[in-house]
C-alpha positions as CSV (number, residue, x, y, z in Angstrom):
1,X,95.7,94.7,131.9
2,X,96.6,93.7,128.1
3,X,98.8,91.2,126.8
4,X,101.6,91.6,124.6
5,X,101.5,89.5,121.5
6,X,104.2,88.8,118.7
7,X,103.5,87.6,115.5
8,X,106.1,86.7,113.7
9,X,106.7,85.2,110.1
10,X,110.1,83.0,109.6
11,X,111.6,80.6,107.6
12,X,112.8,77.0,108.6
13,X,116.5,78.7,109.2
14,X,114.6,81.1,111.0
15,X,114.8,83.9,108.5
16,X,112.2,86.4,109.2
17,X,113.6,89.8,107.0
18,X,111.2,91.4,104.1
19,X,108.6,88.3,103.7
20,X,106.4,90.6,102.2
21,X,107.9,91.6,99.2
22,X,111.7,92.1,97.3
23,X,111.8,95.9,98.1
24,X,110.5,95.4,102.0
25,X,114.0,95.3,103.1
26,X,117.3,95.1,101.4
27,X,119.8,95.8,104.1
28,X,122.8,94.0,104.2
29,X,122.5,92.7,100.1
30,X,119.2,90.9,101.1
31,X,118.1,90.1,97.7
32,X,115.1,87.2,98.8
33,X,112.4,89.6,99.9
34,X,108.8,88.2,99.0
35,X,109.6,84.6,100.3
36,X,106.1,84.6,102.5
37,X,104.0,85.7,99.2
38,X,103.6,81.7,97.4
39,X,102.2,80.3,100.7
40,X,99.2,83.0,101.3
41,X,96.0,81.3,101.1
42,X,92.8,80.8,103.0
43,X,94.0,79.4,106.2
44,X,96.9,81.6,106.6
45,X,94.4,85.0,105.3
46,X,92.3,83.5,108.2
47,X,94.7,83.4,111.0
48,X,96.1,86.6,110.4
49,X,92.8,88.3,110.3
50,X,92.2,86.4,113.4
51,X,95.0,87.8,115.4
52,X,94.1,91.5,114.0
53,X,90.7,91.2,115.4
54,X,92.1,90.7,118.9
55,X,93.9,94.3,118.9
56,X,93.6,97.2,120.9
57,X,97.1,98.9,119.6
58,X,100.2,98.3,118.0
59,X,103.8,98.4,119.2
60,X,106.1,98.4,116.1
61,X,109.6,98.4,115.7
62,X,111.2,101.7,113.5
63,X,112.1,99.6,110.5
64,X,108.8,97.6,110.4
65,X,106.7,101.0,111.2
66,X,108.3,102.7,108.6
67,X,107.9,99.6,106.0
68,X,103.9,99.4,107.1
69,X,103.4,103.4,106.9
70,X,104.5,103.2,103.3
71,X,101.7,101.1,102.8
72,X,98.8,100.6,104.9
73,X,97.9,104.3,105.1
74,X,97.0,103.9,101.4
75,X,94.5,100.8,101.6
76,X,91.7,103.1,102.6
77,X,88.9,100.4,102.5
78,X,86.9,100.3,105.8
79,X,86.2,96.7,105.1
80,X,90.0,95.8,104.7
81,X,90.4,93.7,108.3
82,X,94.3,95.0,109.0
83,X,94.4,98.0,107.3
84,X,91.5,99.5,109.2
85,X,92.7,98.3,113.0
86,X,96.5,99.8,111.4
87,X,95.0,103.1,110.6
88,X,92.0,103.4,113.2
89,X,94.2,101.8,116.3
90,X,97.3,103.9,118.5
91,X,100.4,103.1,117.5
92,X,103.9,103.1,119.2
93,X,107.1,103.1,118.1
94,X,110.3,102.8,119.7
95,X,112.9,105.2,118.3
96,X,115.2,108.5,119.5
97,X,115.0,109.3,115.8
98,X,111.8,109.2,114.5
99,X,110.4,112.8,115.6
100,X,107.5,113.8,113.2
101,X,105.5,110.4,112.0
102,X,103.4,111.3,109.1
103,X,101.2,108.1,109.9
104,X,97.9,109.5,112.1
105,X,97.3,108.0,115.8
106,X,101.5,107.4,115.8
107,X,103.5,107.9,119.6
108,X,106.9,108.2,119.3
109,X,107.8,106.4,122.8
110,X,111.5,107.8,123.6
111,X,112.1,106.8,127.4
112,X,112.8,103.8,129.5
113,X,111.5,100.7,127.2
114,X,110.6,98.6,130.6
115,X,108.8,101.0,131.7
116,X,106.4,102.3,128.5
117,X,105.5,99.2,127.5
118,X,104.2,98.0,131.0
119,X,102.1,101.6,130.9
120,X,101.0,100.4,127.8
121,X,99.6,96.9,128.6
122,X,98.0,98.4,131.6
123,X,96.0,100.7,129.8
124,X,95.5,98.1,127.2
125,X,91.7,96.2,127.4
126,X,92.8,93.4,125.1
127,X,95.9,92.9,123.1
128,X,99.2,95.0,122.5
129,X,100.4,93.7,119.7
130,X,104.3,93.3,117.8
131,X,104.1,92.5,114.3
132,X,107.8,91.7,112.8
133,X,110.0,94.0,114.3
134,X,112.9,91.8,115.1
135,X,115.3,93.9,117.3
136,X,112.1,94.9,119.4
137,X,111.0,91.6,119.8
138,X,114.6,90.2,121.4
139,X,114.5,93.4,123.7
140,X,110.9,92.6,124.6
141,X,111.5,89.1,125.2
142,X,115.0,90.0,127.4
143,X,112.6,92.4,129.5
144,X,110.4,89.7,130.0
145,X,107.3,91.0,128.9
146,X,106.0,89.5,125.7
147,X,103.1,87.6,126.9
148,X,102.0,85.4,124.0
149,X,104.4,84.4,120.5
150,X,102.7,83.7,117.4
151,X,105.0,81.9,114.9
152,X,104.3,81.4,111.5
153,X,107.0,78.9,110.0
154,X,106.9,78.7,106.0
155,X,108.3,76.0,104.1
156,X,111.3,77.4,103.0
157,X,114.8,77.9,103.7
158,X,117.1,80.9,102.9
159,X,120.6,80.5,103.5
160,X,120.9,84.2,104.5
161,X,119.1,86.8,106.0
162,X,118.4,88.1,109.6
163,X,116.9,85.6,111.8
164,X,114.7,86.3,114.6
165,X,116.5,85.0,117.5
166,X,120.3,84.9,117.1
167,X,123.2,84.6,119.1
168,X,123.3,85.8,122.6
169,X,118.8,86.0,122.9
170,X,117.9,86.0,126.3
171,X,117.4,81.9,127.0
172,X,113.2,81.5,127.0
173,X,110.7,78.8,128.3
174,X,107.6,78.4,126.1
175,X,104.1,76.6,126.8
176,X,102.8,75.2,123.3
177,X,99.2,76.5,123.3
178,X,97.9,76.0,120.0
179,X,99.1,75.0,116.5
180,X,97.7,74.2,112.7
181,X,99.0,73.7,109.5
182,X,97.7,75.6,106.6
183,X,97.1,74.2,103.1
184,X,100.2,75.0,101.8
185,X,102.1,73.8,105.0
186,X,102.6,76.9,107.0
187,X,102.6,76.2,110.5
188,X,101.2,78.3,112.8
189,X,102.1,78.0,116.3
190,X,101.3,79.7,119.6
191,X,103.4,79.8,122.7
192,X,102.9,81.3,126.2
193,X,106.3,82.7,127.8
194,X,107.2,80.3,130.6
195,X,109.9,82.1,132.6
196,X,113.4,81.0,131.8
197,X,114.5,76.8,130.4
198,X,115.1,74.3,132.5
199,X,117.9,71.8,132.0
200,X,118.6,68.4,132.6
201,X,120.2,65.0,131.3
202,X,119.4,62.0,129.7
C-alpha cells in the first residue's frame, strides 16, 4: 500500500494561492501571483525533484490540474524531472464537472472521495501524491488519509490570499520528521499525520 503525500507551498500567513506565477490564479482580485518565483534556487530545485522521484501517481485538485495541464503537457523534454513523471504517471482528479480531460493518462474520479482514494493507495507501490490543491488537501486531511505533509514555508507575507488551512480544518496531530533551510531561507518541513491534538495546561 502507497502513501499519500502533500506538498504544499505557503507563505508565513499561510498563503498558498498562485505561487507560481501572476496569471496562476486570480480568483477573488488575487493580484500577488508569482510570490514563490525570487526564492527558487538549488536547494529548493533539489527538494522538489526529490519528492517527484518518489511518485507513482498524482492526485490533483480541479483548479490545480487544470492550472498544471496548461503547462506541463508542453515541456516535452524527457530529461525534465517533473514534467516527465506529470506526463508519463496516472493522474486523478476530483471533479463532477470535468468530463473530457485533454491531458493523456487523466481519471476523472466522480464517486465517494473516502473510498477512491484508499483504492488508490492500495494499488499504489510507492507514493500518491497532492501537489497544491488546497480544498482537496482539507478534505483529505478531514478523511484522515494524507499520510505524509510536505511544507515549504517562504519568507514572505501576503496580507491576502487563500490560505491552506482556514477556519473550521479538521484539528490534526503532526510528527516533525525532517526539516532544512534552503539558501534563500525557505524552510522545508516534513510531518507525519499523528491522529487528532492532544491538549493540556501549563
Amino acid at each position: 500500500m502507497g502513501k499519500l503525500t502533500l506538498t504544499s507551498f505557503v507563505t508565513l500567513d499561510g498563503v498558498h494561492q498562485a505561487p507560481g506565477g501572476p496569471d496562476e490564479d486570480r480568483s477573488d482580485g488575487f493580484e500577488q501571483g508569482g510570490w514563490s518565483v525570487p526564492f527558487g534556487d538549488e536547494d529548493f530545485g533539489r527538494f522538489v525533484t526529490g519528492v517527484f522521484d518518489r511518485a507513482d501517481a498524482f492526485l490533483l485538485g480541479r483548479r490545480t490540474y487544470d492550472i498544471f495541464a496548461s503547462y506541463w503537457p508542453k515541456v516535452t523534454d524527457p530529461a525534465d524531472p517533473i514534467a516527465s513523471r506529470l506526463n508519463s504517471l496516472p493522474k486523478y482528479v476530483p471533479s463532477s464537472t470535468l468530463t473530457d480531460p485533454g491531458w493523456s493518462g487523466t481519471t476523472v474520479l466522480g464517486g465517494d472521495l473516502a473510498e477512491e482514494v484508499t483504492a488508490l493507495k492500495q494499488n499504489t507501490g510507492r507514493e500518491l501524491q497532492v501537489h497544491g490543491s488546497g480544498a482537496l488537501a482539507r478534505s483529505l486531511l478531514a478523511l484522515d488519509l494524507v499520510d505524509t505533509v510536505h511544507l515549504l514555508t517562504f519568507p514572505v507575507v501576503l496580507g491576502a490570499g487563500r490560505r491552506l488551512f482556514t477556519d473550521g480544518v479538521v484539528p490534526t496531530a503532526f510528527r516533525h520528521t525532517g526539516g532544512s533551510t534552503t539558501g534563500t531561507g525557505v524552510t522545508l518541513h516534513t510531518y507525519e499525520a499523528a491522529g487528532r491534538p492532544e491538549y493540556g495546561s501549563y
